[in-house]
Wavefront OBJ file of the C-alpha trace (Angstrom):
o trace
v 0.000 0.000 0.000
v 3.017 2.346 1.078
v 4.732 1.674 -2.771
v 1.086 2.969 -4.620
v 0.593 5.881 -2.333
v 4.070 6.809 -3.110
v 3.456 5.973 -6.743
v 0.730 8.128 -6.604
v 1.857 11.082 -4.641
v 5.001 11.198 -7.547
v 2.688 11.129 -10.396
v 0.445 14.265 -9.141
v 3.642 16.034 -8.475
v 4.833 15.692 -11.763
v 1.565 16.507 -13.315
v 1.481 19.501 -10.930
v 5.275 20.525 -12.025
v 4.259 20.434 -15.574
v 1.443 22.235 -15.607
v 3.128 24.670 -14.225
v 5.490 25.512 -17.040
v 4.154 28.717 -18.637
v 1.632 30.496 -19.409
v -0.539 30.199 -21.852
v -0.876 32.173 -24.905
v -3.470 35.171 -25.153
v -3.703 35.938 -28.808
v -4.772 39.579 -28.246
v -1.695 40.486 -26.217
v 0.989 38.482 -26.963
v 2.280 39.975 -30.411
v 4.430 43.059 -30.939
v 5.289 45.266 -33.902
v 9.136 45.459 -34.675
v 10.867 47.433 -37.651
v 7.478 47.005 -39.364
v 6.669 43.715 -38.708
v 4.528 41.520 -36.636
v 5.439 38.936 -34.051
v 3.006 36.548 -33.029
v 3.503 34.511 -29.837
v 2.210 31.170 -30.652
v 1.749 27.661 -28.040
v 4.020 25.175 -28.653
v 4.568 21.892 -27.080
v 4.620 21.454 -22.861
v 3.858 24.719 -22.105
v 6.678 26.586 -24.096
v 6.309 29.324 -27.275
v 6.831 29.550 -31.118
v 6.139 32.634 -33.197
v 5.404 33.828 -36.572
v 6.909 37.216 -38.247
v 4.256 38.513 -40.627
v 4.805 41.711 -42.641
v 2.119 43.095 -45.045
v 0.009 39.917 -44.235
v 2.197 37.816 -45.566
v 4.338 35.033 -43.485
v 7.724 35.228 -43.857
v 8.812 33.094 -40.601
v 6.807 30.471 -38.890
v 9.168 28.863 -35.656
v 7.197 26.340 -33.694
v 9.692 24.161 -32.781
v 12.884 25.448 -30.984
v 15.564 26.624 -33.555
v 18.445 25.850 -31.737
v 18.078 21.798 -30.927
v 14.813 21.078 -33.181
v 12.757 19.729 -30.621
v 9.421 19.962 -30.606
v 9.096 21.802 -27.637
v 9.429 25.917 -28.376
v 11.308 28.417 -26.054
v 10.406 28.504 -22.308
v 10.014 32.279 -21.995
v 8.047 34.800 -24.269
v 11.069 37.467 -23.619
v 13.365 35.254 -25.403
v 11.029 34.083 -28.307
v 10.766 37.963 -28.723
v 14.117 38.841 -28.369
v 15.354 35.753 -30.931
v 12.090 37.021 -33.266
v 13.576 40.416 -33.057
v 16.882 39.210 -33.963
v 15.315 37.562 -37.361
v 13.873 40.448 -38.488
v 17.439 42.529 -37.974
v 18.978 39.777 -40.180
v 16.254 40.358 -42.775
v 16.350 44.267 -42.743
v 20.264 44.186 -43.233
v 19.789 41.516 -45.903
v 21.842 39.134 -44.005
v 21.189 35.190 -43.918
v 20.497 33.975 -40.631
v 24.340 33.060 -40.535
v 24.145 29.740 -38.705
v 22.559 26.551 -39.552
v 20.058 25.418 -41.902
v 16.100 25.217 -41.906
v 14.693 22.081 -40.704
v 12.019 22.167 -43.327
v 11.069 25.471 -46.074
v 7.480 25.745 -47.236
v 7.824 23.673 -50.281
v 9.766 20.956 -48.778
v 7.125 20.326 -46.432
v 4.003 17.475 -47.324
v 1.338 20.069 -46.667
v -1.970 20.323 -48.505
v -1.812 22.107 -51.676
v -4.156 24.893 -50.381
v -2.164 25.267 -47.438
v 0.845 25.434 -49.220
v -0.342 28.245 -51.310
v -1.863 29.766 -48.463
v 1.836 30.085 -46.875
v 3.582 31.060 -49.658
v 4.883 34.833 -50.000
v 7.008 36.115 -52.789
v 10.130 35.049 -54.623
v 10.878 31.262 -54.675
v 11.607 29.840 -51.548
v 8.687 30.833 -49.711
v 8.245 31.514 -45.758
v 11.063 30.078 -43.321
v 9.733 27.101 -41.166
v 11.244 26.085 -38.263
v 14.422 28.071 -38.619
v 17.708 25.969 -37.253
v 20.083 28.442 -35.615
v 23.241 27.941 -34.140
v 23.779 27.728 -30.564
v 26.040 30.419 -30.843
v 22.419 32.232 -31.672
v 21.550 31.828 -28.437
v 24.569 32.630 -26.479
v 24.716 35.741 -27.862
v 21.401 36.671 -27.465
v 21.721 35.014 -23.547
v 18.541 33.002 -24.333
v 18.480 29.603 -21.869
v 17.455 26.935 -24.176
v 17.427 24.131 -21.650
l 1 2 3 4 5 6 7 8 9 10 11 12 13 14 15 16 17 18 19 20 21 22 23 24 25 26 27 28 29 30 31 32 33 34 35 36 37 38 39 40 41 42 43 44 45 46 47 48 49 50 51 52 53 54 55 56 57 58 59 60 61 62 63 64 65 66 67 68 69 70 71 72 73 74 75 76 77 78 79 80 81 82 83 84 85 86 87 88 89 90 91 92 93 94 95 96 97 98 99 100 101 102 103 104 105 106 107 108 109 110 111 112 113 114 115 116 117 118 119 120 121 122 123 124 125 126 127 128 129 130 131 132 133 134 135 136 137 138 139 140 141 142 143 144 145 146 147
């Protein structure tokens, strides 16, 4: 009987700890205009955030997964999936690539629906960034915690 209490007791406590994580998402207060673009925060997986950067209505990054080890769970804190959002849109305005690392997937690489698809395209020919992979160096130098 003691074993299944404590079996118990651990499981709510770990349910408890990750629910916890962050908080959630409110769609009418969690974007930002930068340099004349949009960021949108956006819920990814256990409790952590993605964004989009939309200019003109038109998607030109889309980062659910974190960029820096390509898991499927986001960033842990909305100041640093701003701050690395922000940093995006300074490599785009100076015409820069991102510098590190390559995209896990582009817009026509992915197996989407061909509506979709068109739906997400945006000018020239390789369409909207999607999930972004940045170097870790990325990170350090923007002092973003991506444990």
């Amino acid at each position: 009987m003691k074993k299944f209490n404590l079996a118990v007791s651990l499981l709510l406590i770990s349910m408890v700890a990750c629910g916890q994580r962050g908080e959630s998402v409110n769609p009418k207060k969690d974007h930002q205009e930068y340099q004349g673009y949009t960021i949108r925060l956006l819920p990814a997986m256990s409790g952590s955030y993605g964004y989009e950067i939309v200019k003109d209505k038109q998607l030109i990054v889309l980062q659910y997964r974190n960029p820096f080890t390509g898991s499927p769970d986001g960033l842990n804190r909305k100041e640093d999936t701003y701050k690395l959002a922000q940093w995006q849109i300074r490599q785009l305005a100076t015409g820069k690539s991102w510098g590190h690392g390559m995209p896990l997937a582009q817009g026509k690489e992915l197996k989407l629906p061909p509506a979709l698809l068109q739906k997400l395209q945006m000018q020239g020919s390789r369409g909207p960034w999607i999930n972004q992979r940045l170097s870790k160096k990325v990170a350090e130098e923007l002092q973003i915690n991506n444990n």
